[in-house]
N, CA, C and O atoms as a GROMACS GRO file, in nm:
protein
  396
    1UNK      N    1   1.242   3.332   3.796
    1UNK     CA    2   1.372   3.306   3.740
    1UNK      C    3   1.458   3.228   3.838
    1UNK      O    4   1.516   3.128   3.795
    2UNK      N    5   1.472   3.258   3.953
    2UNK     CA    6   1.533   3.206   4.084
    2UNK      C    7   1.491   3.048   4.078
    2UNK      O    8   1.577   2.964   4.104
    3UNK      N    9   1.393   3.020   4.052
    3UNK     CA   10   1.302   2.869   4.110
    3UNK      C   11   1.379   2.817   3.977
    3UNK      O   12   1.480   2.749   3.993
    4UNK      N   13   1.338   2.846   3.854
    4UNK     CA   14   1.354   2.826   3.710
    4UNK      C   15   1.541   2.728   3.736
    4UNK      O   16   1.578   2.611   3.718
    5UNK      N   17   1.627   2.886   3.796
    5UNK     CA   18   1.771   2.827   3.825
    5UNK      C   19   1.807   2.733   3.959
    5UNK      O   20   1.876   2.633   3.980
    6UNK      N   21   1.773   2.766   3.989
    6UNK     CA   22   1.751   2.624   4.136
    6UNK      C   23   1.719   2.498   4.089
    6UNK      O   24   1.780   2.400   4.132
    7UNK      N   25   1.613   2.484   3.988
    7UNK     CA   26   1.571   2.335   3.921
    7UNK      C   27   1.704   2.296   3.820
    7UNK      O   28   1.761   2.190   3.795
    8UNK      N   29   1.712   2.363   3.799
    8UNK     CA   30   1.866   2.349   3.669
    8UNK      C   31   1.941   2.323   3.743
    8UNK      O   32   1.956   2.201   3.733
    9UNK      N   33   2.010   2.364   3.826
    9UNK     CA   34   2.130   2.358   3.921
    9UNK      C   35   2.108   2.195   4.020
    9UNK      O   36   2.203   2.119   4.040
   10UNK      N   37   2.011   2.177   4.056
   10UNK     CA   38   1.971   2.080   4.138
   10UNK      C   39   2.031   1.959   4.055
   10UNK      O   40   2.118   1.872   4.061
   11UNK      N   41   1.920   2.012   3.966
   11UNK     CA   42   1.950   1.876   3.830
   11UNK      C   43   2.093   1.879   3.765
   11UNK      O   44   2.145   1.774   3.726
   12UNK      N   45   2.133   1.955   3.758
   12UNK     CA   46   2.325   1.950   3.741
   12UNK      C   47   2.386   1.809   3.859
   12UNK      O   48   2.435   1.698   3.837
   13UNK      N   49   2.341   1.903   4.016
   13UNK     CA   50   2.396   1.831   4.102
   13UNK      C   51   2.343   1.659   4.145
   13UNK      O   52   2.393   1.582   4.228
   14UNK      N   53   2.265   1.646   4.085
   14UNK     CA   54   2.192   1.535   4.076
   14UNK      C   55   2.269   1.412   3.983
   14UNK      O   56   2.279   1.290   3.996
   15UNK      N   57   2.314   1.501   3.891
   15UNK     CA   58   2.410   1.449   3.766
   15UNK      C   59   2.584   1.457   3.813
   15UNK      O   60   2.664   1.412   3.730
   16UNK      N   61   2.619   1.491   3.894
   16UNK     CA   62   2.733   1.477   3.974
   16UNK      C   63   2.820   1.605   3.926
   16UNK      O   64   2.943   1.608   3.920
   17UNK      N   65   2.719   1.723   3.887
   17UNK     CA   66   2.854   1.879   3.855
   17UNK      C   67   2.787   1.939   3.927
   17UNK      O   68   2.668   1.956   3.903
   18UNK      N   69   2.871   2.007   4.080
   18UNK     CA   70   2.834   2.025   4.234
   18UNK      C   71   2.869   2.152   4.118
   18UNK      O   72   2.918   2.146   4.005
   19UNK      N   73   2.798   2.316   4.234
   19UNK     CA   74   2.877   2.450   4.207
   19UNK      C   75   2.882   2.480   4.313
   19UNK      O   76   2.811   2.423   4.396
   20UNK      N   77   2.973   2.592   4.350
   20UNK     CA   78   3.007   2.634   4.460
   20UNK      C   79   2.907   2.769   4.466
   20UNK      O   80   2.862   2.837   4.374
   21UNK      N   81   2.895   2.776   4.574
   21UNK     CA   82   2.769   2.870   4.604
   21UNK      C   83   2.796   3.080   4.549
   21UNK      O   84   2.708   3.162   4.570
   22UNK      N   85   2.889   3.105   4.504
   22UNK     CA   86   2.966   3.163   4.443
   22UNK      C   87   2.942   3.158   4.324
   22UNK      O   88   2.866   3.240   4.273
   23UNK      N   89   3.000   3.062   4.255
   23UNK     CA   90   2.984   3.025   4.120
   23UNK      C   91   2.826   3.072   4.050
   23UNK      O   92   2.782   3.121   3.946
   24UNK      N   93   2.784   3.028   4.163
   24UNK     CA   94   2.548   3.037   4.141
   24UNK      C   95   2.568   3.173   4.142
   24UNK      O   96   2.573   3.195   4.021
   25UNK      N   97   2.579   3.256   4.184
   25UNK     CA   98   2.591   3.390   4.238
   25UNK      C   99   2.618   3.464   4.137
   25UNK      O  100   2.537   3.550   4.101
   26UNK      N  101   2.757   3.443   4.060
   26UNK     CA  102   2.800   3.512   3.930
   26UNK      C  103   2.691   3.455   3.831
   26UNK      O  104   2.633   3.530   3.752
   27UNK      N  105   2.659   3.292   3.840
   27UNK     CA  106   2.534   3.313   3.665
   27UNK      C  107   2.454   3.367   3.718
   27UNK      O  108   2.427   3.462   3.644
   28UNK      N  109   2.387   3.371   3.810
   28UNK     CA  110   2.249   3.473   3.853
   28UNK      C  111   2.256   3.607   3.791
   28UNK      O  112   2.166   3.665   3.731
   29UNK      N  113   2.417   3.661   3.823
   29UNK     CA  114   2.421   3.812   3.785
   29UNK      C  115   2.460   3.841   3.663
   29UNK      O  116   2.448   3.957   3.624
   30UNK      N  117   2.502   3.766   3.600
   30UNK     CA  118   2.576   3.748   3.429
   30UNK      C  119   2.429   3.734   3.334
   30UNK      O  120   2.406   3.800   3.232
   31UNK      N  121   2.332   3.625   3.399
   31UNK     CA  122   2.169   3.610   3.318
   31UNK      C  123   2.085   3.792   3.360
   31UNK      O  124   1.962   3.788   3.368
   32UNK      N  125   2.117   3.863   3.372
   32UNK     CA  126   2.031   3.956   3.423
   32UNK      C  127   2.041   4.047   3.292
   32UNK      O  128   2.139   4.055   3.219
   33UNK      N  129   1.912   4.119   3.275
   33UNK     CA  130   1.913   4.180   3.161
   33UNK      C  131   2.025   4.320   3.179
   33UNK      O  132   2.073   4.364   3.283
   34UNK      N  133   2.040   4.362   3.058
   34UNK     CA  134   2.100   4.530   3.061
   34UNK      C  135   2.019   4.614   3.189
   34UNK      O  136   2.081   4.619   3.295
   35UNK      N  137   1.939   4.654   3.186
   35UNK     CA  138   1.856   4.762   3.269
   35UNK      C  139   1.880   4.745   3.389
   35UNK      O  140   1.849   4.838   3.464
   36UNK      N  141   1.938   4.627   3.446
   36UNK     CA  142   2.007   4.534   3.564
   36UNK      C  143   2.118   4.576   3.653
   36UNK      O  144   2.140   4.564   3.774
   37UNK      N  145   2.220   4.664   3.479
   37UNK     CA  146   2.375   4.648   3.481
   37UNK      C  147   2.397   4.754   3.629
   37UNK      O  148   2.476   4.732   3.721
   38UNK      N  149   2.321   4.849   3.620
   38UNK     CA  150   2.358   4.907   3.779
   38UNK      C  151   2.360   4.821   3.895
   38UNK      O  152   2.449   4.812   3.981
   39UNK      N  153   2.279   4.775   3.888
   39UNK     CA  154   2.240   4.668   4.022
   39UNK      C  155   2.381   4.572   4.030
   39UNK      O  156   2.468   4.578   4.117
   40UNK      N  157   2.375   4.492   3.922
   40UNK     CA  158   2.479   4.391   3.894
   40UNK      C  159   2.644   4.511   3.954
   40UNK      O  160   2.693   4.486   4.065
   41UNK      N  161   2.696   4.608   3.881
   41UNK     CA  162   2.788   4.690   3.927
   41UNK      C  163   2.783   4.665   4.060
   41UNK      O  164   2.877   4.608   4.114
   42UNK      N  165   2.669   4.707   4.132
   42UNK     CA  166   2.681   4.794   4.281
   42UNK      C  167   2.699   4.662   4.352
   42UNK      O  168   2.801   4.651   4.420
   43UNK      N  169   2.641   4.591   4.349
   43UNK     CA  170   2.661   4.420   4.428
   43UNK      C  171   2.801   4.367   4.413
   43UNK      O  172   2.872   4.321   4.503
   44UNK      N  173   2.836   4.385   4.260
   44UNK     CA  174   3.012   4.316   4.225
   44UNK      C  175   3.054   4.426   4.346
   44UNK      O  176   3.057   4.376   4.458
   45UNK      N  177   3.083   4.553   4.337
   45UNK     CA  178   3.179   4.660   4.423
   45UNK      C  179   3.123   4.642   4.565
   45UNK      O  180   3.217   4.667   4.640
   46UNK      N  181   3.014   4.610   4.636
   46UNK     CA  182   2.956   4.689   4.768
   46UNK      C  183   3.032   4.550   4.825
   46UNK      O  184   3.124   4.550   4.906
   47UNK      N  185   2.954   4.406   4.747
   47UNK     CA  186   2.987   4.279   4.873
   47UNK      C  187   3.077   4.146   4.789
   47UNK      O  188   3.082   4.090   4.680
   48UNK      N  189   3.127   4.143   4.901
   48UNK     CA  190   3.250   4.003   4.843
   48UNK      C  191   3.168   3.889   4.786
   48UNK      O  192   3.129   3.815   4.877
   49UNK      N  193   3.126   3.847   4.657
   49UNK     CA  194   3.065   3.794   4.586
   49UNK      C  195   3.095   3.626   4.626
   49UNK      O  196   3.008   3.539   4.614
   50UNK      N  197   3.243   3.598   4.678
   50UNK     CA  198   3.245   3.460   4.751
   50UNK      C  199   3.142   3.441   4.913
   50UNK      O  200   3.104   3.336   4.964
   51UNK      N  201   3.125   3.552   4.952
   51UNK     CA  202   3.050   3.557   5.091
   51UNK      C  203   2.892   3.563   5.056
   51UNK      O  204   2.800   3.523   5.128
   52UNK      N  205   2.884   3.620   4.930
   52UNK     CA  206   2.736   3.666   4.930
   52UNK      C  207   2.637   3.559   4.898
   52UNK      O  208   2.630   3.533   4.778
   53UNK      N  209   2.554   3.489   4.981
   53UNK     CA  210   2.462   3.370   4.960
   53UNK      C  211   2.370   3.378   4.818
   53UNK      O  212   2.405   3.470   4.745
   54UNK      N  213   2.275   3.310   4.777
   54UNK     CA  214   2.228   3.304   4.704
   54UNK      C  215   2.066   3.346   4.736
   54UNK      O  216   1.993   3.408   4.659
   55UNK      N  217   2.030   3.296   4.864
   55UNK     CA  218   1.937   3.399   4.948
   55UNK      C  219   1.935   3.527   4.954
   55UNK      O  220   1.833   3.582   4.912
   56UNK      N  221   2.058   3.620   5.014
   56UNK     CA  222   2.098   3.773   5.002
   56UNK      C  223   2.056   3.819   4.862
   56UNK      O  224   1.968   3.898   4.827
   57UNK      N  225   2.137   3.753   4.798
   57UNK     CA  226   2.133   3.772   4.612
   57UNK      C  227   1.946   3.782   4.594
   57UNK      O  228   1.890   3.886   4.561
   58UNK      N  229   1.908   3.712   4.611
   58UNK     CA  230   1.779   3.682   4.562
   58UNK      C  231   1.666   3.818   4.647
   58UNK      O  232   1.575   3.883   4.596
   59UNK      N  233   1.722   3.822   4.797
   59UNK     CA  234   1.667   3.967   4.859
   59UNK      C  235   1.690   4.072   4.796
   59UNK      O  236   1.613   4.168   4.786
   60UNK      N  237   1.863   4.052   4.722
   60UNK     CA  238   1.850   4.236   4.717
   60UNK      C  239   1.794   4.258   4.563
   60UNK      O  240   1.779   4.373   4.521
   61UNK      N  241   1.770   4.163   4.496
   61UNK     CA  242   1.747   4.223   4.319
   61UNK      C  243   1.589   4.156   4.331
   61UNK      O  244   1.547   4.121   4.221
   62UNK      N  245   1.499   4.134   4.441
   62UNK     CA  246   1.361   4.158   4.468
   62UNK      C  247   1.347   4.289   4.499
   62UNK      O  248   1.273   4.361   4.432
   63UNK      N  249   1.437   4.345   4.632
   63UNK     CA  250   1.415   4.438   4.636
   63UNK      C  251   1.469   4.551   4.514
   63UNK      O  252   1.371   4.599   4.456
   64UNK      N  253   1.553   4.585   4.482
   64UNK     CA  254   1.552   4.635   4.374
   64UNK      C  255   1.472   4.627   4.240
   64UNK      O  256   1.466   4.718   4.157
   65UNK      N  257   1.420   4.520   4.231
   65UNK     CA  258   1.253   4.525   4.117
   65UNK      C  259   1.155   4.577   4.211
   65UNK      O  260   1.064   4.602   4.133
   66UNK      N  261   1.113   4.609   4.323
   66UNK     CA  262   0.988   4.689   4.349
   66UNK      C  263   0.987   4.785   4.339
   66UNK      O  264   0.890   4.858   4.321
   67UNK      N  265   1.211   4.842   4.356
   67UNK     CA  266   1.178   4.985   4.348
   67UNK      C  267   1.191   5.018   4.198
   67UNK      O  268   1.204   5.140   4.186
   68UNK      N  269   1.191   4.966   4.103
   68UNK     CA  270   1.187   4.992   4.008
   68UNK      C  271   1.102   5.012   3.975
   68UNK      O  272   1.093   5.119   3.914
   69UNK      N  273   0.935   4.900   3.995
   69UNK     CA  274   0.812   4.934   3.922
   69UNK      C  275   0.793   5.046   4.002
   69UNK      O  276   0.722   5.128   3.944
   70UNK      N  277   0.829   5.084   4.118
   70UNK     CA  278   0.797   5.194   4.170
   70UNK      C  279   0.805   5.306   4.134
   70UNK      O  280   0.713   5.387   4.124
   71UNK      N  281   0.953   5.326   4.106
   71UNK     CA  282   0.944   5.433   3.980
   71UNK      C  283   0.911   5.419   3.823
   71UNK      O  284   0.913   5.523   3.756
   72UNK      N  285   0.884   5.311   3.768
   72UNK     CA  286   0.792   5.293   3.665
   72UNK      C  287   0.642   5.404   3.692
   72UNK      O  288   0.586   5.484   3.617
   73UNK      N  289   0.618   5.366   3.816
   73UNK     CA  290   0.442   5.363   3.818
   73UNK      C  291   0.439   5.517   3.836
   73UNK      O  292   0.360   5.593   3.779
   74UNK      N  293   0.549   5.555   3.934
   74UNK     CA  294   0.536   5.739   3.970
   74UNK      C  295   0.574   5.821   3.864
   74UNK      O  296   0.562   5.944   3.872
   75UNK      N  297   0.631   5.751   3.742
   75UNK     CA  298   0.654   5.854   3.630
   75UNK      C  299   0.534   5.838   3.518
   75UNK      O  300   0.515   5.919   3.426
   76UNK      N  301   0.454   5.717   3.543
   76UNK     CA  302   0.324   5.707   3.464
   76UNK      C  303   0.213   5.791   3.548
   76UNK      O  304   0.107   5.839   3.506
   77UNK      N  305   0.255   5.793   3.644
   77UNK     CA  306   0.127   5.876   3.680
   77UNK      C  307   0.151   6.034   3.700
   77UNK      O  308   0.052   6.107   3.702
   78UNK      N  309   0.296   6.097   3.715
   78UNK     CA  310   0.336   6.212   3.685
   78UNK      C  311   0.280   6.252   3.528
   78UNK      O  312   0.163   6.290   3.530
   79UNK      N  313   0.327   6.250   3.428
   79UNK     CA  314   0.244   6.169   3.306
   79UNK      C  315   0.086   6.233   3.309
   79UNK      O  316   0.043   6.324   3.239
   80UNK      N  317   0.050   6.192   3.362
   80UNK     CA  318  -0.114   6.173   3.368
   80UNK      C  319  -0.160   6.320   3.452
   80UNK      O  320  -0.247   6.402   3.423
   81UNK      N  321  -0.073   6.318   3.552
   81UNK     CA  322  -0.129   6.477   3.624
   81UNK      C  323  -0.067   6.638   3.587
   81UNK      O  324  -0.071   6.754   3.628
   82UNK      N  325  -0.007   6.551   3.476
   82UNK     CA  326   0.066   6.715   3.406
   82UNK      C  327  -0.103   6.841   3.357
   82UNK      O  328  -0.218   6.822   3.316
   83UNK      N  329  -0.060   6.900   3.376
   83UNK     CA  330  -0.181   6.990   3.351
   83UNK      C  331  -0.122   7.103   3.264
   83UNK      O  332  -0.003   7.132   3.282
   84UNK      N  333  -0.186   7.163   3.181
   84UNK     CA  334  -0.179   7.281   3.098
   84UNK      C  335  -0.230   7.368   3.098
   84UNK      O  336  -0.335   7.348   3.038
   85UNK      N  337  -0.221   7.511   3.145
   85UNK     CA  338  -0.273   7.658   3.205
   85UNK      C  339  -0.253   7.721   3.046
   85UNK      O  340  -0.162   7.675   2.977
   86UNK      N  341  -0.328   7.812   2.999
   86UNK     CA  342  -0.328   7.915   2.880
   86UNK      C  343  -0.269   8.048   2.956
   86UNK      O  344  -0.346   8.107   3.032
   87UNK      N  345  -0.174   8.083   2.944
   87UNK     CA  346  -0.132   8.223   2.978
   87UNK      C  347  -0.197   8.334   2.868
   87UNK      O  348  -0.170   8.323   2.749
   88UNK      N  349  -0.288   8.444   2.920
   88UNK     CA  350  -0.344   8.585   2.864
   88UNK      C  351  -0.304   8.672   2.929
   88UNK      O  352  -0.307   8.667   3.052
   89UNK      N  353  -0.259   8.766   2.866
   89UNK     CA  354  -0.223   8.890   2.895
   89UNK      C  355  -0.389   8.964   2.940
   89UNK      O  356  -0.497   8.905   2.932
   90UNK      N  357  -0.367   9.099   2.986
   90UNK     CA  358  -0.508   9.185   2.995
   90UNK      C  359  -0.561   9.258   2.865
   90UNK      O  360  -0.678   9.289   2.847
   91UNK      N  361  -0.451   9.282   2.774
   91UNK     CA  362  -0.536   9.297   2.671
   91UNK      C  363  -0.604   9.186   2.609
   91UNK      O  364  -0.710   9.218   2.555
   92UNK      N  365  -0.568   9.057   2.601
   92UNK     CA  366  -0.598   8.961   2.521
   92UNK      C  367  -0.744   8.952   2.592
   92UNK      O  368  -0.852   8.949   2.533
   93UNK      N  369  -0.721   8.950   2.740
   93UNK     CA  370  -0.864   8.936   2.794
   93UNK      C  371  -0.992   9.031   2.755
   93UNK      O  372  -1.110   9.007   2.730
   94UNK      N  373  -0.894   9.178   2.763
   94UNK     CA  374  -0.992   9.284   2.660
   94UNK      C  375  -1.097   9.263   2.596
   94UNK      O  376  -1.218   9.287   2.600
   95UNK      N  377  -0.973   9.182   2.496
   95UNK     CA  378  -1.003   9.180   2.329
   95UNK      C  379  -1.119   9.070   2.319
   95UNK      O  380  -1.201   9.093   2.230
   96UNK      N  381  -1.138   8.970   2.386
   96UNK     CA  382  -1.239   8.864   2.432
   96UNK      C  383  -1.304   8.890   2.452
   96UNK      O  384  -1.394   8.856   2.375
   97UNK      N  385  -1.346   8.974   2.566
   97UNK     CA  386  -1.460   9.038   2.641
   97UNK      C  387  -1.547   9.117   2.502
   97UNK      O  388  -1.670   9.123   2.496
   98UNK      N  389  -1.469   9.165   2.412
   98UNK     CA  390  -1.549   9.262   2.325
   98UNK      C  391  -1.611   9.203   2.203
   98UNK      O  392  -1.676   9.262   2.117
   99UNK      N  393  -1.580   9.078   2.208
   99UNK     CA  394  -1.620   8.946   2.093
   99UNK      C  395  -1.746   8.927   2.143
   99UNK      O  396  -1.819   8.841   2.095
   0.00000   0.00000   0.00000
């Protein structure tokens, strides 16, 4: 997506409509899906969005997609190691034994 907006933007500036490195920063975070909107929140509140490069930007919502599939992958495999025990009483065991 990053490369995708870099070619667009280039080609803007190529065409003589410069953006201010800011400006890139807010469509980066405005194109981001819903499931995002935390990320997008915590970045608007944590860092001054005129200071924040487009590099930084691009570090921290990489890093924030690994930890995501990360917890994708640990709740698919929680999932998978659930196990199911039969609780018997001693009579029930009794009552088995005499079958």
């Amino acid at each position: 997506m990053i490369t995708r907006f870099t070619d667009i933007i280039n080609g803007l500036e190529v065409l003589g409509k410069p953006y201010m490195e800011s400006e890139k920063v807010m469509k980066i975070l405005r194109s981001l899906p819903s499931k995002w909107h935390t990320k997008v929140t915590t970045i608007q509140e944590a860092k001054h969005l005129t200071k924040l490069t487009l590099e930084e930007l691009k570090g921290s919502l990489m890093t924030y997609e690994i930890n995501l599939a990360k917890k994708q992958q640990e709740g698919e495999d929680k999932k998978k190691n659930n196990i199911a025990l039969k609780a018997t009483t001693k009579e029930e065991e009794e009552f088995e034994e005499e079958k």
